[in-house]
C-alpha positions as CSV (number, residue, x, y, z in Angstrom):
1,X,-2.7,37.5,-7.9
2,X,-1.6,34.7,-6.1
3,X,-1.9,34.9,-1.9
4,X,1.6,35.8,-0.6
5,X,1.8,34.1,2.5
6,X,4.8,35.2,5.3
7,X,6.1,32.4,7.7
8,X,7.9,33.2,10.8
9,X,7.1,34.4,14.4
10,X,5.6,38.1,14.9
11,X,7.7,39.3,17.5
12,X,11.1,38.2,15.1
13,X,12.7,40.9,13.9
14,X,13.0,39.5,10.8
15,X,9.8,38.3,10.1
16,X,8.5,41.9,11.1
17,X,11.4,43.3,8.3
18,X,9.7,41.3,5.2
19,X,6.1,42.3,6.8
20,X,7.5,45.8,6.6
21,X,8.3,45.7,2.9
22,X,4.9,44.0,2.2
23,X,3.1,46.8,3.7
24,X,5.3,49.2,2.2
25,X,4.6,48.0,-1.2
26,X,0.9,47.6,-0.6
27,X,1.1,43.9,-0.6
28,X,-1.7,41.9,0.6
29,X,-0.1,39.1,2.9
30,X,-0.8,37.0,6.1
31,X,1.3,35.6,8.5
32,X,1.2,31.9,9.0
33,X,3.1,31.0,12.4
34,X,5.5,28.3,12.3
35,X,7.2,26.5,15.3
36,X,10.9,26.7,15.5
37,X,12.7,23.2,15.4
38,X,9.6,21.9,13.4
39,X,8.9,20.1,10.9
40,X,6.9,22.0,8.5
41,X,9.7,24.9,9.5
42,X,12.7,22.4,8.1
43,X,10.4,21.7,5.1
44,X,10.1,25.3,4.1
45,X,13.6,25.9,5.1
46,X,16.5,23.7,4.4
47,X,18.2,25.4,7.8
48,X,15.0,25.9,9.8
49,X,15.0,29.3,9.7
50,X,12.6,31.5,9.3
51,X,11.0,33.7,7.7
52,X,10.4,32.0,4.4
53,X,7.6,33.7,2.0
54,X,5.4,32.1,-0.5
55,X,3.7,33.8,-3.0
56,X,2.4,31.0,-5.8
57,X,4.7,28.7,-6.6
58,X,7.5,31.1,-5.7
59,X,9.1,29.9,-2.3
60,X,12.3,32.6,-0.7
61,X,14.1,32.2,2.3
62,X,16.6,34.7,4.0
63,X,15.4,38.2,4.6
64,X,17.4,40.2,2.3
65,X,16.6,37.9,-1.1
66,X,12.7,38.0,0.5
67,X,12.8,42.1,0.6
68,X,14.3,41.8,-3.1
69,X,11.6,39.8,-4.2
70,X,9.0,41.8,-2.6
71,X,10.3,45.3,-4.2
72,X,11.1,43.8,-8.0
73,X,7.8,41.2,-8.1
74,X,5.1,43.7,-6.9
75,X,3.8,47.4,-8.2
76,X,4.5,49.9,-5.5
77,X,7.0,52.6,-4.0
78,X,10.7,51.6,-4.7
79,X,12.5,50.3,-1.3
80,X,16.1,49.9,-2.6
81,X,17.8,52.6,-4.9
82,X,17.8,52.3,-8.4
83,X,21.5,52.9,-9.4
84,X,24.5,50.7,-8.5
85,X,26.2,52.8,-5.9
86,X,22.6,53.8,-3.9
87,X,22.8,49.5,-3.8
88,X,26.0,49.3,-3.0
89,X,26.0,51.3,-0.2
90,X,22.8,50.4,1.2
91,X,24.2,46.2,0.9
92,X,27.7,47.8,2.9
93,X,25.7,49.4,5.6
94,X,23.5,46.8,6.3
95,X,26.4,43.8,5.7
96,X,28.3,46.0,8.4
97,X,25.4,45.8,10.9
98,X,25.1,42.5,10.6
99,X,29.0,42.0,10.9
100,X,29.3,44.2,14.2
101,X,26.1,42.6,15.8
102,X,27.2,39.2,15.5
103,X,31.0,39.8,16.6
104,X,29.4,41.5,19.6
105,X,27.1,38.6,20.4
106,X,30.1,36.1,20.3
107,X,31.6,38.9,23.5
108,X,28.4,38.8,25.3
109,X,27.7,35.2,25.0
């Protein structure tokens, strides 16, 4: 099996979300730090973001389509539900946190 290698920051939430899933899938992985506003970070990500994961030949960007990966790619406990609506609803609630965290950032800011 090809090394699956997480980029990002440890203490990023995100990056600690897609570490999550690895872990909870039994995934072998290592973090590789990456600088924000770097090079090598634009190069792995077209908006300089992070995390991005590699696994082979396979590059993803963007947490939720990493997590997605991680649960359909690899053997190991289900993380998202297997029907439609168990989907749906778990895409609505997490769509709506992000939705009310970031209107709440723009009051704070």
């Amino acid at each position: 099996m090809a090394d699956v290698i997480v980029h990002g920051v440890a203490p990023s939430t995100y990056t600690r979300t897609v570490r999550l899933a690895c872990e909870e899938k039994g995934v072998s992985h290592r973090l590789e730090p990456v600088e924000f506003g770097s090079d090598r970070l634009r190069s792995l990500h077209p908006f300089g973001k992070i995390p991005i994961l590699e696994h082979g030949k396979v590059r993803v960007f963007e947490t939720l389509a990493i997590t997605r990966y991680v649960d359909e790619a690899f053997k190991g406990p289900a993380l998202q539900p297997a029907d439609a609506r168990g989907r749906a609803v778990m895409d609505q609630n997490g769509s709506a946190r992000r939705s009310t965290i970031s209107i709440r950032a723009r009051f704070v800011a």
